[in-house]
One Martini backbone bead per residue (centre of mass of N, CA, C, O) as a GRO file, in nm:
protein
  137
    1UNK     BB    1   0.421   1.947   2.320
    2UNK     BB    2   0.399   2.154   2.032
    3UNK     BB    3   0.356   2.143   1.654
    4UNK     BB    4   0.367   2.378   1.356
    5UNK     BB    5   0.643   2.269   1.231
    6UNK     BB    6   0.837   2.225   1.021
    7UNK     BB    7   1.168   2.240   0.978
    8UNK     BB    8   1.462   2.324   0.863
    9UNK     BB    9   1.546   2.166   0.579
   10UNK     BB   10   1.611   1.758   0.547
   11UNK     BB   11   1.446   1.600   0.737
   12UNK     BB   12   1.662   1.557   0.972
   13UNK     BB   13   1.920   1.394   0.876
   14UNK     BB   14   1.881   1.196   0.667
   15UNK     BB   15   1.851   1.010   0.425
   16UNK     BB   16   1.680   0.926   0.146
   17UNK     BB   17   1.480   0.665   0.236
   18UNK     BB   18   1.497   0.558   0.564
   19UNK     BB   19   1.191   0.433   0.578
   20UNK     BB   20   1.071   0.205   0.814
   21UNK     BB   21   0.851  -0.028   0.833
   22UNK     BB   22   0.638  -0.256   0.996
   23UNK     BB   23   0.375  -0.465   1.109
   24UNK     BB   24   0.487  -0.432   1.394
   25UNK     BB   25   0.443  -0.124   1.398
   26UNK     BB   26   0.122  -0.090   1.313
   27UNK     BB   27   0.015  -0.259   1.518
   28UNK     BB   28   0.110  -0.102   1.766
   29UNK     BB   29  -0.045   0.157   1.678
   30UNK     BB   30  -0.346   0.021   1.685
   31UNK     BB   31  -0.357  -0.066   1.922
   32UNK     BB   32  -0.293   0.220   2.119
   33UNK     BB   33  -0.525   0.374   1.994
   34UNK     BB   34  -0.744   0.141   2.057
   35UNK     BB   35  -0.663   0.157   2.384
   36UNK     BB   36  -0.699   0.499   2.413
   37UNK     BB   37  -0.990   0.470   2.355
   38UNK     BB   38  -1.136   0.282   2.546
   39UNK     BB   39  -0.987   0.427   2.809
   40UNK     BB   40  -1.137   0.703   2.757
   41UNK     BB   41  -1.432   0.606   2.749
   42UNK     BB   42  -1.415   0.499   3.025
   43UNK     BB   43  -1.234   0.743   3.224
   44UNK     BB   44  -1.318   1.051   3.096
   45UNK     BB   45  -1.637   1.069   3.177
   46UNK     BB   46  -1.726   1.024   3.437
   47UNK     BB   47  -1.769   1.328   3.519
   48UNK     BB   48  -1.956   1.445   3.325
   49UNK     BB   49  -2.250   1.389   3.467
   50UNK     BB   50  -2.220   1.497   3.711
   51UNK     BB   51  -2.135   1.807   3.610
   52UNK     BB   52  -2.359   1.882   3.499
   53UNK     BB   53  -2.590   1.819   3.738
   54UNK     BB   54  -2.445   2.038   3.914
   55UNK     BB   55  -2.463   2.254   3.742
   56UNK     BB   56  -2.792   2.277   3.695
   57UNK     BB   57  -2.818   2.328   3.980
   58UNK     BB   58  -2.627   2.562   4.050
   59UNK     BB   59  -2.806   2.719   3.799
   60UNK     BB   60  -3.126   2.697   3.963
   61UNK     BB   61  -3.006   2.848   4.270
   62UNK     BB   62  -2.804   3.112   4.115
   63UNK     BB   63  -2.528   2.977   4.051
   64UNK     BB   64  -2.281   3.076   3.831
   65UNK     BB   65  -2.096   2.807   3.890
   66UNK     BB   66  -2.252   2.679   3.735
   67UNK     BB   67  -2.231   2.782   3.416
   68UNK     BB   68  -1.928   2.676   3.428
   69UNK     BB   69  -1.961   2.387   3.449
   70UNK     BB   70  -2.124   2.339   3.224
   71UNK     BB   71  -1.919   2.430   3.004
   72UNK     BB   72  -1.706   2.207   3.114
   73UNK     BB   73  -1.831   1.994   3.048
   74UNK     BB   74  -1.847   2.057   2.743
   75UNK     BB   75  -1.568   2.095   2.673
   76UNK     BB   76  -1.503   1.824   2.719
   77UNK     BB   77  -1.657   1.639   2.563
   78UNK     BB   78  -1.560   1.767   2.291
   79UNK     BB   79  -1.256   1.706   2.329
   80UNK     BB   80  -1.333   1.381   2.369
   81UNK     BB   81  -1.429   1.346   2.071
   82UNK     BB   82  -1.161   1.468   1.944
   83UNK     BB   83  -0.990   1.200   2.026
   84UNK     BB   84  -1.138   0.939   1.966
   85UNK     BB   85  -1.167   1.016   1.659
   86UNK     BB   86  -0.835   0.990   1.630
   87UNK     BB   87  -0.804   0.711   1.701
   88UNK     BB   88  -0.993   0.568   1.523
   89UNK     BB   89  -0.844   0.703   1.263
   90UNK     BB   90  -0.575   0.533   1.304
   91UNK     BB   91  -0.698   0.237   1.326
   92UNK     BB   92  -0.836   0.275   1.026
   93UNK     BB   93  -0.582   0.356   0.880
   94UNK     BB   94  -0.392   0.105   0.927
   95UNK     BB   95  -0.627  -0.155   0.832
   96UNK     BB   96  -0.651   0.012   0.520
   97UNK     BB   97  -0.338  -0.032   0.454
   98UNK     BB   98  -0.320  -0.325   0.497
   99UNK     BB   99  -0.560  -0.372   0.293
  100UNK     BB  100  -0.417  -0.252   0.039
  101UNK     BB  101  -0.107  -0.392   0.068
  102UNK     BB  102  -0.105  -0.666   0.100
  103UNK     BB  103  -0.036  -0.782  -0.224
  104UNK     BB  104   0.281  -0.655  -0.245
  105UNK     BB  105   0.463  -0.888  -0.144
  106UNK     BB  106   0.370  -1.079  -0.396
  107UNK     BB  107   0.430  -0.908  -0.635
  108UNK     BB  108   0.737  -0.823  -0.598
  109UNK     BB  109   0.812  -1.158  -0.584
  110UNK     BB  110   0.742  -1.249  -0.833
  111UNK     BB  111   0.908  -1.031  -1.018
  112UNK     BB  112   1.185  -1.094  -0.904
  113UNK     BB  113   1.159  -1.403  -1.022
  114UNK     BB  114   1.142  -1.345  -1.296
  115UNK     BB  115   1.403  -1.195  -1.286
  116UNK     BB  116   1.575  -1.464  -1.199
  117UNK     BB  117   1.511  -1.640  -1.451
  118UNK     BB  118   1.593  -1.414  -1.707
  119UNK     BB  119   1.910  -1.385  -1.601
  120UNK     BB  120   1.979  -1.686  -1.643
  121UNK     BB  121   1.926  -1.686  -1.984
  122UNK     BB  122   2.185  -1.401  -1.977
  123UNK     BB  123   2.420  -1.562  -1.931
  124UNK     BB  124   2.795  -1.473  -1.946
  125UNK     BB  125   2.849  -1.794  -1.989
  126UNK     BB  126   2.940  -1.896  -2.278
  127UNK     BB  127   2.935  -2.117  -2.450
  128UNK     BB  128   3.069  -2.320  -2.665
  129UNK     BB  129   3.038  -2.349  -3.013
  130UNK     BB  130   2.792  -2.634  -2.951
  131UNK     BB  131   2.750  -2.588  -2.649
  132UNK     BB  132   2.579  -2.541  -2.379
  133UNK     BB  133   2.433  -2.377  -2.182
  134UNK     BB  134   2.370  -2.348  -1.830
  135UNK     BB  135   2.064  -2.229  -1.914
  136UNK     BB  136   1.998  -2.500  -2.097
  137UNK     BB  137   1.971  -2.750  -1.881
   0.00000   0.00000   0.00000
């Protein structure tokens, strides 16, 4: 299935604001991509070089067959090269945006926390005039 545009209307039916990421996803999204980069290293080159070197045989004894092997072995290798690199920038745009935002969490917490505190002091249940408020213990 290949993808040129996305659909018309509101961004799929769901409500604005609906999506949650968590680094469980994010580490499985960078796993998967640097495994699939591995794995393309290893298992799809295998035929590269023999194809080159029968091509270049075969093109050097005359047959047409040879130059036509050999385009596809370079084309196969372009295209195995842009979808590696493909990989690889997924994987490292996952670990750039994990160390982007790694102290968002903190800065949030300690804010949100600021403002429980903030609160308290301005607690709707005032004491009677003369007695401490309950914030004021």
């Amino acid at each position: 299935m290949r993808v040129n545009a996305a659909g018309s209307g509101d961004g799929g039916g769901g409500k604005k604001g609906d999506l949650a990421v968590n680094q469980g996803d994010l580490s499985g999204v960078r796993n998967e991509a640097s495994g699939l980069k591995n794995r393309l290293w290893r298992e799809a080159r295998v035929a590269a070089p023999t194809s080159e070197t029968a091509g270049g045989n075969l093109h050097t004894q005359g047959f047409e067959l040879g130059g036509a092997l050999q385009h596809v072995a370079e084309r196969w290798d372009t295209q195995l090269k842009s979808l590696l690199d493909a990989c690889g920038h997924i994987a490292n745009h996952v670990d750039f945006t994990k160390f982007l935002h790694s102290d968002d969490d903190q800065y949030v917490r300690s804010r949100v926390s600021s403002i429980a505190a903030l609160d308290q002091a301005f607690d709707d249940d005032n004491a009677p005039k003369g007695e401490k408020n309950k914030a004021d213990n």
